[in-house]
N, C-alpha and C positions, 0 to 999 in steps of 0.2 A: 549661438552657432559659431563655428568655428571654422578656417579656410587653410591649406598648407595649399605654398608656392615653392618649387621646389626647381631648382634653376643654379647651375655652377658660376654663370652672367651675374655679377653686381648688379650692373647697371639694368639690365631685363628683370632682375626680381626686385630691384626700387621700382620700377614702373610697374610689372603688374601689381606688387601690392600699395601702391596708392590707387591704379586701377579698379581694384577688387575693394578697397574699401571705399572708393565712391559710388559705384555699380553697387553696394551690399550695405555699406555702415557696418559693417564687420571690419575690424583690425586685424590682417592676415597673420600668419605667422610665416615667417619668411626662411627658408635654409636654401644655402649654396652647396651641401652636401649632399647627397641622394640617403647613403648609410647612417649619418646621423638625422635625417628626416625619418628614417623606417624605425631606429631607437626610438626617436618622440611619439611615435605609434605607438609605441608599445602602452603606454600609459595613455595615452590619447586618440580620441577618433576625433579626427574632422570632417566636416561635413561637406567639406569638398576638396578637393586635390589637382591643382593646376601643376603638370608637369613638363619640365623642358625633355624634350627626345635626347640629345645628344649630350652627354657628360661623360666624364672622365674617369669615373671609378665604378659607376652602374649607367647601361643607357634606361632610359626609359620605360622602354620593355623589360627591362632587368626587373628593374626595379617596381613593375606592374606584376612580374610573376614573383615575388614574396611579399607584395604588399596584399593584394588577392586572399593569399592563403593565410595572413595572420588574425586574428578572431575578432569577430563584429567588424570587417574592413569587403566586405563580400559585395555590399548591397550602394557603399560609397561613390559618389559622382564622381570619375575623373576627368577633366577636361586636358588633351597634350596639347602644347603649345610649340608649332615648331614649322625649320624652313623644309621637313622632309615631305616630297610628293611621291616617294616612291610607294606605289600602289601595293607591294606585297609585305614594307613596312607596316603602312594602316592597316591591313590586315592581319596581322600578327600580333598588331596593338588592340586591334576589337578582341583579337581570339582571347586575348588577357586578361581582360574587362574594361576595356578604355572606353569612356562615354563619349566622349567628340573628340576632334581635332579642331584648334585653333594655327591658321598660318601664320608663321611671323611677315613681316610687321603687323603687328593685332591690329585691324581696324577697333577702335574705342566703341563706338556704338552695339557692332557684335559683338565684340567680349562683356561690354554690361548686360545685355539680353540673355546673353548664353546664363552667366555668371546666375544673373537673377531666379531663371526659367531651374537651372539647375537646383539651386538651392529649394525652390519652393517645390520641385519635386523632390528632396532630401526631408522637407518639413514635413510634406504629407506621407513619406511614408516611416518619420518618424512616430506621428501623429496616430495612422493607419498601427503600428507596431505597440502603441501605449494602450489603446482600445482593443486590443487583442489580449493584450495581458491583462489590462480591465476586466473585458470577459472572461478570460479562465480565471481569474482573480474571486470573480462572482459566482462562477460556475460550483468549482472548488468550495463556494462557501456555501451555497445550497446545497449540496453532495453532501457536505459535513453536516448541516441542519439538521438533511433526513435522516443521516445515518444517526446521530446524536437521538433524535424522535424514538428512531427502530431501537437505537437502545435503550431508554426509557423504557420502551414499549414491554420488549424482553424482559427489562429487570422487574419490572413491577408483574408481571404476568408470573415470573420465577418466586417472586416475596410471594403473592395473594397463594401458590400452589404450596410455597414452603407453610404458610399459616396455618394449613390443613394438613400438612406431613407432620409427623414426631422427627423428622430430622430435623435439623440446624441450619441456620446460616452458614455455617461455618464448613455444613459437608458440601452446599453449594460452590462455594469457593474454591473448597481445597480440590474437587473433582475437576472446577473447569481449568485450574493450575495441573491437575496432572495429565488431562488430554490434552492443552496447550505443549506441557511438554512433551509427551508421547508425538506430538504431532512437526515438533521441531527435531526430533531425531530419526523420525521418518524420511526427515527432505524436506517436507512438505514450504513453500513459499510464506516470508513473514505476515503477509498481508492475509492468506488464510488461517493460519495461527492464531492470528487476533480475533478472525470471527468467529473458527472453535471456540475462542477463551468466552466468548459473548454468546453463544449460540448453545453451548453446554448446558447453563442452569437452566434452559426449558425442557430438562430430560423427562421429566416428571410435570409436566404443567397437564396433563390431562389426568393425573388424579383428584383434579377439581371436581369431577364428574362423581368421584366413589364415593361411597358412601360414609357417613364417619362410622358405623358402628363393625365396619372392616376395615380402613383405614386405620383406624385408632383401636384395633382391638390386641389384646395384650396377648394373647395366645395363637395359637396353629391357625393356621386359614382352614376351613374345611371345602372338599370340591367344589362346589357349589360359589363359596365365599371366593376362591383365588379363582375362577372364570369368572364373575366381576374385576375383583383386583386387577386378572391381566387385562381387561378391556382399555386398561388408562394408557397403552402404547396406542392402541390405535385411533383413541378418543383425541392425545395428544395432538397427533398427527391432522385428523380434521379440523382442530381448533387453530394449525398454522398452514392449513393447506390456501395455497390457490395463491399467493402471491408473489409480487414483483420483486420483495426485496434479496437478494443472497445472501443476507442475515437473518428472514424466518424463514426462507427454502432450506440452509442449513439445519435451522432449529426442529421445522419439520421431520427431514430426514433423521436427525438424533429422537425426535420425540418418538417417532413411530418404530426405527432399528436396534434400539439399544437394550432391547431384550432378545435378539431374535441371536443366536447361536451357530458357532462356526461350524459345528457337524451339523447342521439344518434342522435341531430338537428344541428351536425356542420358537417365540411369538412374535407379532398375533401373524405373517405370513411363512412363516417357514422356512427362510432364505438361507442360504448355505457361500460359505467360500466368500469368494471377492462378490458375490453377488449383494452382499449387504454391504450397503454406505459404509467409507472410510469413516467417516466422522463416527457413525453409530459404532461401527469394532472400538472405535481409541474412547468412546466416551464407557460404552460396557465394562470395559478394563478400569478405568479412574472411578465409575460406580461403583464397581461391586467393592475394590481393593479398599474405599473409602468405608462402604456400609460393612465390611468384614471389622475394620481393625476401628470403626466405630462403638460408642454406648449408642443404645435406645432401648425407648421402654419396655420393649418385648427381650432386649438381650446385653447381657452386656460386651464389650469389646475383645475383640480378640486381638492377643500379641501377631505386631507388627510382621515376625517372621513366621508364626502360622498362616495369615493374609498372603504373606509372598509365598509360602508353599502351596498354596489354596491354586493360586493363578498360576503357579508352574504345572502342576497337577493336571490343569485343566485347558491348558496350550495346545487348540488344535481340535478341542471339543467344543468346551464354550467358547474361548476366547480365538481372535485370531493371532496365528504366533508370531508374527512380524510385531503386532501391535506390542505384543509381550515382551517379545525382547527388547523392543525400543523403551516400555517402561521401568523393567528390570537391570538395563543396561546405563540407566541416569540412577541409581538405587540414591547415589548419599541424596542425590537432588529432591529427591520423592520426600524422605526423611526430613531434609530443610522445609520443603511446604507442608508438610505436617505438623511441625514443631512449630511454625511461623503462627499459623491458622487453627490452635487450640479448641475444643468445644467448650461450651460452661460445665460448671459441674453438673452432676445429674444426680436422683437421689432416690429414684423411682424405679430400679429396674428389679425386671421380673426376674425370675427362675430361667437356668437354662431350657429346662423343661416344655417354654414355653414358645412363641415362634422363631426356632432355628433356623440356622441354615443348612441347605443351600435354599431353605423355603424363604427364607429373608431376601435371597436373592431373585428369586421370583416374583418379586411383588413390584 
C-alpha cells in the first residue's frame, strides 16, 4: 500500500511522513507541490492522501476537485490536515470527497488511529473490489462453458442431420458464412452475428425424422413424398423447442422459418412479411443461393450468376428484399466465401430431368 503527503511545509511533511510511517510501516511518499503530486497520480494511486489545506499554487480544495475526477482516484481516503475551522471551508472539502479533517498541531495518537482505521478501510474495499472481479471473472467462465456446450451441442446435431443429407459440409458452412454476412449488412449487432453463424447449420436438423428413401431419392418428389419432406421445418422446430439458451431459441426459429416465404406461399405456417423470424428470411436467402449454385445427386450446379438471377427474380415473393439486397450488395464477399469453402468432387449426378428446381428448393 502506498500513502501521498502532500504539504508546501518542509518541516509539516518530515513529520507527518515519519508520522505515517510509524502509524502504517508504510514509507509515505512525500511532495511539497500540490501539481506535481496530481502528475505522480497519474501513473500512481495511493492508498491514502494526507493533505495540507493552504498552499500556494492549488489550495486544497483545488486540488481535491481534479484529483476526484482523475480515474480509479474516486473511492481513495483523504484525510486534510490543517489550522482552518472555517465551517463552510469543511464543507466544501466534504462536498469534494474529503474523508476527515485533521487540525494542526496533529495530536500523534489521533493521526495514527485515523491513519490506520483509514487504510484498513482502503484494504477492504480493495479486497471487496478483487472479489468482485473474481466473480465476474468466474461468472464469464461459466457463461463461456455453456455457451461452448450449446455449441457442441449445435454442431454435432448439424454433422448427425448432414449424415443423412446428400448435401456437404461444406454447404453447411458456406450458408452460415452468407447469413452471418447478410446479417452484418443488415446492422444487425456483432454479438448476434455470431449466433446466426452458429445457429444457421441447424436449418435442416429435422430431417432426421425423413425418411431415406425420400430424402435420398434421386428423382422428383411426388405429392405424397414432398408433404413428408416439408414435415422436416416443423419437425426441426420441436426437436429445438422449449429452451433457455438464445443459441437454440435461434436455431429453433431458423429450423422451423426457413422455408416459409415472403408472399406467405411457403411452410409449414404460412407466414408472410416481417412476420417470419429475421434469422429464418437471411438463412432462406444463404440456403437456397448455396443449394441453387450447388452439385448433388439429384442435380448438377447451376452458374453462380443464374443463382443470383434466381434470387433477384424472386425478391419479395420468396425472399425478403431487405435480406436480398443486403446479400446481393456484398456480391465480391459472397464469391470470396464460396471459393474459400469448395465442395469435393462429386461424380454421381443425375440428369436434369430429375429433382429440379425450384422443387429442390422445397425440400
Amino acid at each position: 500500500m502506498s500513502i501521498l503527503i502532500v504539504d508546501d511545509n518542509d518541516i509539516n511533511l518530515s513529520l507527518l511522513t515519519t508520522l505515517a510511517r510509524k502509524a502504517s510501516c508504510i514509507e509515505a511518499v512525500g511532495m511539497n507541490d500540490p501539481i506535481d503530486a496530481l502528475y505522480w497520480c497519474v501513473s500512481n494511486v495511493p492508498d491514502l492522501v494526507l493533505l495540507d489545506y493552504r498552499m500556494p499554487s492549488l489550495s486544497g480544495n483545488e486540488f481535491l476537485g481534479i484529483f476526484r475526477k482523475m480515474q480509479g482516484m474516486a473511492d481513495i481516503p483523504i484525510i486534510m490536515v490543517t489550522t482552518e475551522n472555517d465551517r463552510a471551508v469543511r464543507k466544501q472539502a466534504f462536498s469534494l470527497g474529503v474523508t476527515e479533517f485533521l487540525t494542526k498541531p496533529v495530536d500523534t495518537i489521533e493521526f495514527s488511529l485515523r491513519v490506520r482505521n483509514l487504510l484498513a478501510l482502503r484494504m477492504a474495499q480493495t479486497l471487496l473490489a478483487d472479489r468482485a472481479k473474481l466473480l465476474e471473472h468466474e461468472v464469464a467462465q461459466a457463461i463461456a462453458n455453456v455457451t461452448a456446450r450449446e455449441t457442441e451441442l449445435v454442431t454435432r446435431l448439424a454433422r448427425a442431420a448432414e449424415f443423412r443429407d446428400p448435401e456437404t459440409g461444406a454447404h453447411i458452412m458456406r450458408m452460415a458464412r452468407y447469413s452471418a454476412l447478410i446479417a452484418r449488412n443488415l446492422g444487425m449487432d456483432a454479438q448476434w452475428q455470431e449466433l446466426l453463424l452458429k445457429a444457421a447449420p441447424m436449418h435442416d436438423v429435422g430431417k432426421l425424422a425423413t425418411p431415406d428413401h425420400i430424402l435420398l431419392k434421386p428423382g422428383r418428389l411426388d405429392p405424397a413424398e414432398m408433404a413428408i419432406m416439408r414435415q422436416h421445418a416443423e419437425i426441426g422446430g420441436k426437436i429445438l423447442a422449449g429452451s433457455d439458451s438464445p443459441l437454440i431459441r435461434l436455431a429453433e426459429e431458423i429450423a422451423c422459418g426457413h422455408h416459409e416465404k415472403y408472399d406467405g406461399s411457403g411452410y409449414p405456417r404460412g407466414l408472410a412479411g416481417e412476420l417470419i423470424p429475421l434469422s429464418a428470411r437471411i438463412v432462406a436467402v444463404a440456403d437456397v443461393f448455396d443449394a441453387l449454385s450447388s452439385e448433388r445427386p439429384y442435380k448438377p450446379a447451376w452458374p453462380v450468376e443464374q443463382a443470383r438471377l434466381y434470387l433477384q427474380q424472386n425478391r419479395g415473393s420468396h425472399f425478403c428484399p431487405r435480406c436480398i439486397d443486403a446479400f446481393l450488395g456484398a456480391w465480391d464477399e459472397v464469391l470470396a466465401i464460396r471459393n474459400s469453402l469448395p465442395d469435393p468432387v462429386q461424380h454421381h449426378v443425375h440428369p436434369l430431368s430429375a429433382r429440379t428446381l425450384p422443387c429442390a428448393c422445397n425440400n
